[in-house]
Each structure stands twice: as C-alpha cells, then as structure tokens.
Backbone as numpy.savetxt, mean C-alpha at the origin, in Angstrom:
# Nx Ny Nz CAx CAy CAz Cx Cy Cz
1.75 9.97 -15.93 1.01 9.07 -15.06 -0.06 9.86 -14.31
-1.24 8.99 -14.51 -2.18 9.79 -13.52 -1.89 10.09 -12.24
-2.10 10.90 -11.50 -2.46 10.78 -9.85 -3.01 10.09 -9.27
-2.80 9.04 -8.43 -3.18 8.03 -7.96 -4.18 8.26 -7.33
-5.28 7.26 -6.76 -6.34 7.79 -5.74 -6.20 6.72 -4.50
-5.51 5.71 -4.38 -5.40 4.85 -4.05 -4.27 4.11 -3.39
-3.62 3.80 -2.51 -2.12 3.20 -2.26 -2.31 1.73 -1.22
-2.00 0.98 -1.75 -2.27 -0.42 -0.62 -1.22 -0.62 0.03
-2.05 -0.99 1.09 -0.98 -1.54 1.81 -0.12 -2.65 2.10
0.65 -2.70 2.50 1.70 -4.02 2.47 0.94 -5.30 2.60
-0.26 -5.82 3.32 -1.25 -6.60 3.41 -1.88 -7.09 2.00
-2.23 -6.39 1.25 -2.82 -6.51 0.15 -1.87 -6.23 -0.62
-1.04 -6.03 -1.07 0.13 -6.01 -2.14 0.65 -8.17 -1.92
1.04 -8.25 -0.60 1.03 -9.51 -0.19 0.15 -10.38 -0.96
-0.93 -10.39 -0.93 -2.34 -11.50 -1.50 -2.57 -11.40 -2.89
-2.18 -9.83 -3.58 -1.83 -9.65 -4.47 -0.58 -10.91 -5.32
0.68 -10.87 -4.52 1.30 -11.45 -4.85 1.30 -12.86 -4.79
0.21 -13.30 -3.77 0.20 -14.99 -3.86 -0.93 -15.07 -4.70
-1.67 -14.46 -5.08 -3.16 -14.59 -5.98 -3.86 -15.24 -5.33
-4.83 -15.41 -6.48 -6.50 -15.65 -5.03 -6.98 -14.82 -5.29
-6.80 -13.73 -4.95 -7.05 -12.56 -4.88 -8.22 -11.61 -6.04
-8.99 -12.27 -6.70 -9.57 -11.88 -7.81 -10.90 -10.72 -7.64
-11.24 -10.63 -6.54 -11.55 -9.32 -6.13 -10.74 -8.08 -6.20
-9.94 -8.07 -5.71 -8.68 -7.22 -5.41 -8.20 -6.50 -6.85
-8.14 -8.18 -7.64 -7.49 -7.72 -9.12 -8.62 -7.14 -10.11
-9.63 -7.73 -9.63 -10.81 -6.63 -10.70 -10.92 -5.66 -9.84
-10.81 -5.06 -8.81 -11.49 -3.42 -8.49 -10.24 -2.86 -9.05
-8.94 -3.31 -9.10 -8.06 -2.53 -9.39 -8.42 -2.36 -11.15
-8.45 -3.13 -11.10 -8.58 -3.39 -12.93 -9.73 -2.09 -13.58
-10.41 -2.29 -12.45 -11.75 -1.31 -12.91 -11.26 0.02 -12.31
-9.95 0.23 -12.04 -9.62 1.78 -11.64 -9.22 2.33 -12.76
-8.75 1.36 -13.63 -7.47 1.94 -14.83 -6.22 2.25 -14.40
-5.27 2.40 -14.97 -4.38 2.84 -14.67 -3.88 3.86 -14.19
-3.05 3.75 -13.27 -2.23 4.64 -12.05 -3.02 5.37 -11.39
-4.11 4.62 -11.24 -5.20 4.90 -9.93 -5.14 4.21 -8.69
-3.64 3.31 -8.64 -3.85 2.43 -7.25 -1.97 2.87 -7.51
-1.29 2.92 -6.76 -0.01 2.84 -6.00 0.59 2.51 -4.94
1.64 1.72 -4.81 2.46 1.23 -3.45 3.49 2.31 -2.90
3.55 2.49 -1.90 4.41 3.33 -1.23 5.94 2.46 -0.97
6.70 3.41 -0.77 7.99 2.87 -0.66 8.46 1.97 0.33
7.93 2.58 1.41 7.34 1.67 2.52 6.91 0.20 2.48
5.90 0.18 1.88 5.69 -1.45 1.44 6.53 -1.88 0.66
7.20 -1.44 -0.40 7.93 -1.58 -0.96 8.95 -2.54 -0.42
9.89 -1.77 1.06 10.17 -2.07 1.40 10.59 -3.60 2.16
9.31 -3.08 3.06 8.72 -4.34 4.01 8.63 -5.68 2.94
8.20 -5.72 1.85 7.50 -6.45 1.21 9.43 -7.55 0.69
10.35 -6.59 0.11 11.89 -6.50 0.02 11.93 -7.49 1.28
12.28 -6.89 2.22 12.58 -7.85 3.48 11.85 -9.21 3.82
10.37 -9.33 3.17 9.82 -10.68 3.57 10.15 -11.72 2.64
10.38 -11.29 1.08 11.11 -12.00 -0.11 11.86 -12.86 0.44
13.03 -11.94 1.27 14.42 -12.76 1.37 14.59 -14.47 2.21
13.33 -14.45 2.71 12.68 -15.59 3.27 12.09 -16.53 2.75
11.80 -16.25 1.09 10.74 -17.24 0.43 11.21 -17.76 -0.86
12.71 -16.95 -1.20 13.03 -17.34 -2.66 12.90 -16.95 -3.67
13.61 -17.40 -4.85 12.91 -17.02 -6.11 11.75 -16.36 -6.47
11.00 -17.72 -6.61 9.71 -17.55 -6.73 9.18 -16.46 -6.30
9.08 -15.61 -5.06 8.43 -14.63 -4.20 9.13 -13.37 -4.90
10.41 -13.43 -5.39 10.71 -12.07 -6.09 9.99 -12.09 -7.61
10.03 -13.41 -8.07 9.21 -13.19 -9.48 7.96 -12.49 -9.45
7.32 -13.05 -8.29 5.99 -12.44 -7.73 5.79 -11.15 -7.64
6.86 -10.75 -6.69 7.11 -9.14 -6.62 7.30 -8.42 -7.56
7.76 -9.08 -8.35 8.50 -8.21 -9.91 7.02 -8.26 -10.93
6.62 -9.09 -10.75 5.34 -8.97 -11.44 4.29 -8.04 -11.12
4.29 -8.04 -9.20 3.38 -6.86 -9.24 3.48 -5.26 -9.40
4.99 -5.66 -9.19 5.55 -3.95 -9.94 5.49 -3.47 -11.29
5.09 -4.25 -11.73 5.13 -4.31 -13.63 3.95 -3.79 -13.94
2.71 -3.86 -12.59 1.56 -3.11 -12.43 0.95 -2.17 -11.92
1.80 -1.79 -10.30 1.38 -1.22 -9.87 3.15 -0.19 -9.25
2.94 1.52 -9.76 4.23 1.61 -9.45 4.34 1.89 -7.88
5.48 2.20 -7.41 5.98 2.30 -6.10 5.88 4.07 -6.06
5.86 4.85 -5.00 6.22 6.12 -5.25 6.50 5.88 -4.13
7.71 7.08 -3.94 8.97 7.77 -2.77 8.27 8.39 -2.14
8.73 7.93 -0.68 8.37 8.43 0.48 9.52 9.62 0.41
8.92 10.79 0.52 10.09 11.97 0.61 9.46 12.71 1.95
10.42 13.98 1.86 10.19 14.78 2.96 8.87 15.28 3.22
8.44 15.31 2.60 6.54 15.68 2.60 5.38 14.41 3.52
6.65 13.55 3.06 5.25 12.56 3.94 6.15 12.46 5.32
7.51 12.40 5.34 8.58 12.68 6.77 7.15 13.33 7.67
7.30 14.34 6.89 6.49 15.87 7.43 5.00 15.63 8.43
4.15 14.53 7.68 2.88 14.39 7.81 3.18 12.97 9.04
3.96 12.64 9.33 4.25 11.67 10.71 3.35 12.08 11.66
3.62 13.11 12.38 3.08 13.45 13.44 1.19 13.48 13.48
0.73 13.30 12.07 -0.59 13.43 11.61 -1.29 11.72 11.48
0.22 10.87 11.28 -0.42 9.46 11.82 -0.51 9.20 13.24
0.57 8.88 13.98 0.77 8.88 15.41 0.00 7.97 15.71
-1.62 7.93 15.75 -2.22 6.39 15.87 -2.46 5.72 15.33
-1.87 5.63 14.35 -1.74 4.13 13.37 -0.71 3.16 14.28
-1.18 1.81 14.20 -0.61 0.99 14.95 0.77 0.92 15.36
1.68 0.12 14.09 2.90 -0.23 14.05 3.85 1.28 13.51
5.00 1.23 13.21 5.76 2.17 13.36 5.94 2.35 11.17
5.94 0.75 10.63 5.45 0.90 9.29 4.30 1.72 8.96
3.35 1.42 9.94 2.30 1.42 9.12 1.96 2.98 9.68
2.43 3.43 10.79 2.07 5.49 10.46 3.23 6.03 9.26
4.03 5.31 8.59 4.83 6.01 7.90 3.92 5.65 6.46
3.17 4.28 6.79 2.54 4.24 5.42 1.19 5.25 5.60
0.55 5.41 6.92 -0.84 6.16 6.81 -0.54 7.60 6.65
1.25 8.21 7.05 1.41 9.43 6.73 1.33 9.67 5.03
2.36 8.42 4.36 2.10 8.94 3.09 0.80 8.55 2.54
0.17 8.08 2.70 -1.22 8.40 1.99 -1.67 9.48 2.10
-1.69 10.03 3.58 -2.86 11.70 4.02 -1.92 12.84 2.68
-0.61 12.42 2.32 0.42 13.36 1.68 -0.35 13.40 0.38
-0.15 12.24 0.07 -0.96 11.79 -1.49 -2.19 11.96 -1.42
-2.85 12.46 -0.23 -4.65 12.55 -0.30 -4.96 11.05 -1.51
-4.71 9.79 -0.62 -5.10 8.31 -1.30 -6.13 7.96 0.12
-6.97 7.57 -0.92 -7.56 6.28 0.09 -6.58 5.24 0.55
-6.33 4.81 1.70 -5.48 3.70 2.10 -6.16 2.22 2.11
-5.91 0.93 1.26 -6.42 0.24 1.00 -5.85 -0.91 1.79
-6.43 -2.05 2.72 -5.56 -1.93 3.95 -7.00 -3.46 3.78
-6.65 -4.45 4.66 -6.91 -5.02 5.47 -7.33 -5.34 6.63
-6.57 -4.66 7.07 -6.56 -4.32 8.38 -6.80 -2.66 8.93
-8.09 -2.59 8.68 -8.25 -1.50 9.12 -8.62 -0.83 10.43
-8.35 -1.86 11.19 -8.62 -1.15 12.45 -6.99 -0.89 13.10
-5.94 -1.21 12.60 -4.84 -0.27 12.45 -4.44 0.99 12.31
-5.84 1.29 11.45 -5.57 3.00 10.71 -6.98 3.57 11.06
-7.89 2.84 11.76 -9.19 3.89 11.83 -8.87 4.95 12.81
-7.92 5.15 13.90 -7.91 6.30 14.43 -7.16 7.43 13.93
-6.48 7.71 12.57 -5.52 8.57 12.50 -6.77 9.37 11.12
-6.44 10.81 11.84 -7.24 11.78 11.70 -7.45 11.93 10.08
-8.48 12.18 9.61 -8.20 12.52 7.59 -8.08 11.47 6.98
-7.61 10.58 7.95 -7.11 9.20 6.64 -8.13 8.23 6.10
-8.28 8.14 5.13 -9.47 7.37 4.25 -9.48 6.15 4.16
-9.44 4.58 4.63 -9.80 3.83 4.26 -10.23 2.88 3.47
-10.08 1.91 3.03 -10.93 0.74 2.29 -10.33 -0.59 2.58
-11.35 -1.26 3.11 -10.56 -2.60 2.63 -11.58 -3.67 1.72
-10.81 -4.34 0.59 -11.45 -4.75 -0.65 -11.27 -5.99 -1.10
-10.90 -6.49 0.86 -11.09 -8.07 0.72 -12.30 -8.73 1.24
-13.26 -7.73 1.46 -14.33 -8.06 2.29 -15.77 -7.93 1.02
C-alpha cells in the first residue's frame, strides 16, 4: 500500500457515508489509491454514532472501508499529543496528532478546529 498523503476526518468520512458528497468522491478518486486514509480514531467515533442509526449506517460504514483503509493509532502518534494540544475537542487532537505522525494533510471540515496546532496541514474539500 502506498503511503498515504491524506487522512479525513470523522466529518467527512460521515458525508462520505450518507453521499451527496460527489466532490469529495472525485478528489479522492483523482488521488488513486491509498492516498487518502481514516485514522482509528474516526474509526472509532464513527463505531459509536452507527449504534444509533441501524443497519443501514453500518452497511454504509462497511462500504466506506472497502475504500478507504483505517490505520492504528499507536504509540507514535500517543507521542505527538502534546504537538496537538490546540485542536479543539479531545478526538480531534488525537486525530490532528496522528496526522502530524503520518505527515497527512488533515482533511476536515471544520477547520477552524485544527488551524492552531503547529505543522498540521489542512484541507477542507467541501468547499
């Protein structure tokens, strides 16, 4: 698998999964493969909002994993915490740590969540 350049965030994995989204799905499309990745993190989060919506919302999920893989938050991005610190929510410096780990652009929505944490790269590609 390539090295990713790219990791979205729980926001856009979301819109991903309800579709609409056909911006989103052609820039990815135009990355090729295993140039965009989800962190475990969203992974997560994304796990916990399912359990609220049903079926349907895991088929969803299962579909977008069939595209885009997940990679493990390990001790390396543990490590790089203290390098988010101002990223908003308490998810989302564990997701802006593992990106700075993965040197990814963080592909985000909401980026004024993550514009203060130092190194970390940006995009959002609903705009």
């Amino acid at each position: 698998m390539t090295a990713p350049r790219y990791l979205i965030d729980t926001n856009i994995a979301i819109r991903l999964m309800r579709g609409g989204s056909s911006r989103i799905e052609h820039r990815i499309a135009s990355l090729g493969q295993g140039a965009v990745a989800l962190s475990a993190i969203s992974h997560a989060e994304l796990m916990q909002g399912i359990g609220r919506h049903g079926a349907e919302a895991v088929t969803r999920l299962e579909g977008l994993l069939e595209t885009i893989p997940v990679l493990p938050f390990d001790d390396t991005a543990a490590r790089a915490l203290p390098r988010a610190q101002k990223a908003k929510g308490r998810m989302d410096r564990m997701i802006a740590a593992h990106a700075l780990t993965l040197d990814c652009c963080l592909v985000t929505a909401n980026t004024r969540d993550f514009r203060d944490v130092p190194g970390l790269r940006i995009e959002d590609w609903t705009i």
